[in-house]
C-alpha positions in Angstrom: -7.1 -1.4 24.9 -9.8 1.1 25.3 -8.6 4.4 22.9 -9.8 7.4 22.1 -9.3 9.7 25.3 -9.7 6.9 27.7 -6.8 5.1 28.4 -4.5 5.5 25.5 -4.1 2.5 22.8 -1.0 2.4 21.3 -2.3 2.5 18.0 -4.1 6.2 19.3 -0.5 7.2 19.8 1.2 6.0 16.9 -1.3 7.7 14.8 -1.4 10.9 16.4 2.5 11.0 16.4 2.5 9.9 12.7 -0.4 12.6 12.0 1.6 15.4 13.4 5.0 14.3 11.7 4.1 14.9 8.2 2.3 18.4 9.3 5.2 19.4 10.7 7.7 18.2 8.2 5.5 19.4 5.0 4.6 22.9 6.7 5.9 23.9 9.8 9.7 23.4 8.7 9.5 24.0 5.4 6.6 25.3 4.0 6.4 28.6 6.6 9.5 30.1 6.9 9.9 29.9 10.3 13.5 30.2 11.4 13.3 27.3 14.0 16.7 28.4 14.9 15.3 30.8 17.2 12.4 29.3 18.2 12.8 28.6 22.0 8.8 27.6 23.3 6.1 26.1 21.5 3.0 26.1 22.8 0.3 23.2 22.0 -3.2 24.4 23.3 -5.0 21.5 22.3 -2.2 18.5 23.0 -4.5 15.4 23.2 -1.7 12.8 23.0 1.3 15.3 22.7 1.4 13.8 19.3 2.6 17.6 18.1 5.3 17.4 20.7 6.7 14.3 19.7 7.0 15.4 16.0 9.3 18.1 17.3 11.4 15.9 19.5 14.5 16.5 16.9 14.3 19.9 17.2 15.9 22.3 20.3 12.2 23.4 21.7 10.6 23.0 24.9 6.7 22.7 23.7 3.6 23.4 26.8 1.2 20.8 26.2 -2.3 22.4 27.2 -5.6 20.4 27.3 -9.0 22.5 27.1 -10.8 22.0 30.0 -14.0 20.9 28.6 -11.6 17.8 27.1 -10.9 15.0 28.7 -7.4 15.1 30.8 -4.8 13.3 28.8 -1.9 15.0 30.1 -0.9 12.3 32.0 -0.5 10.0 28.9 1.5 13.4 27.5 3.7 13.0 30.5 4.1 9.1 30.3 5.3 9.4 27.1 
């Protein structure tokens, strides 16, 4: 188990899905009123764990996980999950 940008710990994962599920379910679909009905692409410029993806999982988008450059490349955890 090493964490935090390394080699993701499941409890990094967890947390950063669980993080991301109540911003999206207190503001992005309700508290904005966006019409996720047409909402095709989501863009996530700063994806660490894809914990922002996940918490849209239930809705019809394809989100683009993006990882800065001067981060540390998590994409393939993003992918693996």
């Amino acid at each position: 188990q090493v964490g935090v940008y390394g080699k993701a710990a499941q409890s990094d994962l967890t947390a950063d899905y669980s993080r991301w599920k109540k911003v999206v379910s207190q503001s992005y679909l309700s508290g904005m009123g966006i019409d996720w009905s047409s909402v095709r692409n989501v863009i996530d410029m700063k994806a660490v764990y894809g914990g922002f993806a996940a918490a849209l999982k239930d809705l019809k988008v394809w989100v683009m996980n993006v990882v800065p450059i001067d981060s540390p490349d998590t994409l393939p955890i993003i992918y693996e999950r």
